[in-house]
N, C-alpha and C positions, 0 to 999 in steps of 0.2 A: 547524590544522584542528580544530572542533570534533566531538566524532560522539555518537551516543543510539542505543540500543537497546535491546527492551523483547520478551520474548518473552510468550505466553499457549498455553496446551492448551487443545483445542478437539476436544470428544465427535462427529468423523465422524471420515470415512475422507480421508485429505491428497489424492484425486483432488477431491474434493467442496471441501473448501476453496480448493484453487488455483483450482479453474472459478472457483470466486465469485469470487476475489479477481482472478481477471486478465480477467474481463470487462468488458473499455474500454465498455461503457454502461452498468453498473452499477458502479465506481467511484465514482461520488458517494454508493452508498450507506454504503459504509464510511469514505473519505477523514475529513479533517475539513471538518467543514462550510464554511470559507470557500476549501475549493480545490475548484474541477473545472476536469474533462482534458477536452479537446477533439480527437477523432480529428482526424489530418489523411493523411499517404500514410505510415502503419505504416512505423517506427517513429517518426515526427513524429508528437506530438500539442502542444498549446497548455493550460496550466495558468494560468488563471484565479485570482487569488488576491485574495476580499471585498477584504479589510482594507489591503491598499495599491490595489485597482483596478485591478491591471497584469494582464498577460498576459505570460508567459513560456515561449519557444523551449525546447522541451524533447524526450527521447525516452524511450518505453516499452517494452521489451523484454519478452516471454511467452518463459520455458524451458521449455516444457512439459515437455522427458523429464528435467529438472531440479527441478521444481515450484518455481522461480523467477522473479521479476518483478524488472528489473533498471531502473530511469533517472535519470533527471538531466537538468540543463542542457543546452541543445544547444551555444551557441555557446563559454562561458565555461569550464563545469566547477566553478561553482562550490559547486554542486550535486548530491548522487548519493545513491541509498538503494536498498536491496534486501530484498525480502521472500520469505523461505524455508519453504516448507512440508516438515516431515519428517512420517512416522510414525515413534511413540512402541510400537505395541501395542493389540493391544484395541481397535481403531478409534476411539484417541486420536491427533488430529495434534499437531504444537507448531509453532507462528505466530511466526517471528523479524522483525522490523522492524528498519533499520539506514540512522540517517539522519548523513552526511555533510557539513559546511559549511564550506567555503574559504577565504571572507568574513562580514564578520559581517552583510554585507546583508540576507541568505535566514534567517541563524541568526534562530531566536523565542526563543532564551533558555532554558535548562538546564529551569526549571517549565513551560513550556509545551509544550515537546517533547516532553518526559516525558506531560505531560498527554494531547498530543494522538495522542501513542502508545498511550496504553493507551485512550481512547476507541475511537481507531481499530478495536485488535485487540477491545473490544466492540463494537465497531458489525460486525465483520467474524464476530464468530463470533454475533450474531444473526444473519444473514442466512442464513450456511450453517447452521442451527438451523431456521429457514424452510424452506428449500429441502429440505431433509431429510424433515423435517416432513411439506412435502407431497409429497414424492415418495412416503413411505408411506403415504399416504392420504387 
């Protein structure tokens, strides 16, 4: 089993970041660009991924009173990753990523996981940066 994970701090408060981050319609904002989830009957959704063209069985879990997002694979498992919001203090959160691979089907390969982790956690703490933003005004 291969695994990656990549944390970043991120200037809200961790109730504000999890919204973002486990908002099944705004996922494509943060993901990497060639995956989106596709709702189906919670906790099924469909993950679409550009670069092979497939659609893949998969499930999404919200912990809310965890500040955890929990999925993977539906049928196989050979797939799984979890994203953890803590507060740190001083309405600084820390953003954990933690991605899992079986097989080497799913794995992108040590630089690109890496890669599309830390996009990720930029792409996730602009949005909650946004949202912030405008909620103050």
């Amino acid at each position: 089993m291969t695994e990656y994970e990549r944390s970043r701090a991120m200037p809200a408060l961790p109730e504000h970041v999890f919204d973002q981050a486990a908002n099944i319609g705004r996922l494509d904002s943060w993901l990497p660009d060639a995956l989106h989830v596709h709702a189906e009957a919670p906790p099924a959704v469909t993950v679409h991924e550009d670069r092979t063209d497939q659609d893949t069985p998969a499930l999404l879990r919200s912990r809310q009173d965890r500040m955890r997002l929990e999925w993977g694979t539906r049928d196989d498992g050979s797939y799984t990753g979890w994203l953890q919001v803590e507060e740190t203090g001083s309405g600084i959160s820390e953003v954990t990523v933690h991605l899992s691979f079986a097989d080497d089907e799913h794995d992108p390969g040590e630089t690109a996981a890496q890669e599309a982790l830390d996009r990720s956690l930029e792409r996730l703490e602009e949005q909650v940066r946004l949202r912030v933003d405008n909620a103050g005004g």
